[in-house]
N, C-alpha and C positions, 0 to 999 in steps of 0.2 A: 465878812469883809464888805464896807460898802464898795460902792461901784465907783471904781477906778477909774478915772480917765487918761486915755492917752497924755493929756496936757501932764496932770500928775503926773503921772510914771515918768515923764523923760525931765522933769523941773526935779526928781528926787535922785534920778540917774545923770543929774549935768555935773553934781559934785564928785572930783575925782575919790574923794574917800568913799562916798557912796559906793558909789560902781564898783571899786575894789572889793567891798565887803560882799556885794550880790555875787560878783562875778567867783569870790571865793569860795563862799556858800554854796555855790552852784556846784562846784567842782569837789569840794570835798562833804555837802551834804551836811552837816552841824559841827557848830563849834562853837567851843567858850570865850570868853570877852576876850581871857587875857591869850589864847590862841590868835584871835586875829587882830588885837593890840600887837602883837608880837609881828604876825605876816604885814601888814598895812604898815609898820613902822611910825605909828601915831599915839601919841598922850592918848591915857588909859579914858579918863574925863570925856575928851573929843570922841573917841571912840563909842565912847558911852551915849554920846550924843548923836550922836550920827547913828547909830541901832535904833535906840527910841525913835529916832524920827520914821525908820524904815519899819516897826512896828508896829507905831500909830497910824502909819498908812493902808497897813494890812499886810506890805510885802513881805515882812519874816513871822515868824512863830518865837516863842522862848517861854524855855522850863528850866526850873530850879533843880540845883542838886547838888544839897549841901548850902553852902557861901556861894558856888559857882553858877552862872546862868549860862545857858546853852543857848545857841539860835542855832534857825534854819529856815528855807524858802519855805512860803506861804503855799501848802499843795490845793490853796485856793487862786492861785493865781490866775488870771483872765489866760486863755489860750493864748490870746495876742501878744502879752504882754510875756509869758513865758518863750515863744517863738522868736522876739527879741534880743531878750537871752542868751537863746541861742545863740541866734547870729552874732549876738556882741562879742560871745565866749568864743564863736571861732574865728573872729579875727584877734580877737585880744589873746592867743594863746599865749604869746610872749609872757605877756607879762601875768597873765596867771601862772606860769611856769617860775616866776621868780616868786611871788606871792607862795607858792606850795613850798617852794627851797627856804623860807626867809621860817615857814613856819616849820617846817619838819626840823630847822636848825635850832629852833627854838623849845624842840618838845624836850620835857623833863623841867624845864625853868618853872611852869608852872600846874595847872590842875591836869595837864596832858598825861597821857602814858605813854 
């Protein structure tokens, strides 16, 4: 990963889709496109776009398997920027708590099990 800057991390963290996808990532650890197309409640495309961006920066990871592509946090992340995280995950519980319900209601539609 190159070196992140504060400036990056929070210019890539200001879009709310963004942040939905880290904050999910975080909490459930990897998942397939169409899993958090599904939680995020956003066109499969846009979704697609907004990964790439979070990859090209260094913040996710993704492997193939199959047709499907997996992400997950970057366990290259700066301390700082992981501590963040945190903190954003614990106040944002709320709404990761709908984000895990939008997607556990979603399993079986697509590559999930």
């Amino acid at each position: 990963m190159s070196q992140l800057t504060p400036l990056q991390f929070f210019k890539l963290l200001s879009d709310e889709t963004r942040l939905n996808i880290m904050l999910l990532l975080r909490e459930t650890g990897e998942l397939c496109v169409c899993g958090i197309t599904t939680a995020i409640q956003e066109a499969q495309p846009k979704t697609s776009r907004h990964l790439a961006m979070l990859r090209e920066s260094g913040l996710l990871l993704d492997r193939r398997e199959g047709k499907w592509i997996h992400y997950r946090l970057s366990p290259h992340l700066p301390i700082w920027a992981d501590t963040i995280l945190e903190q954003i995950s614990a106040c944002q519980f709320v709404e990761i708590a709908r984000l895990a319900k939008r997607l556990n209601q979603g399993k079986g539609m697509c590559c999930q099990q």
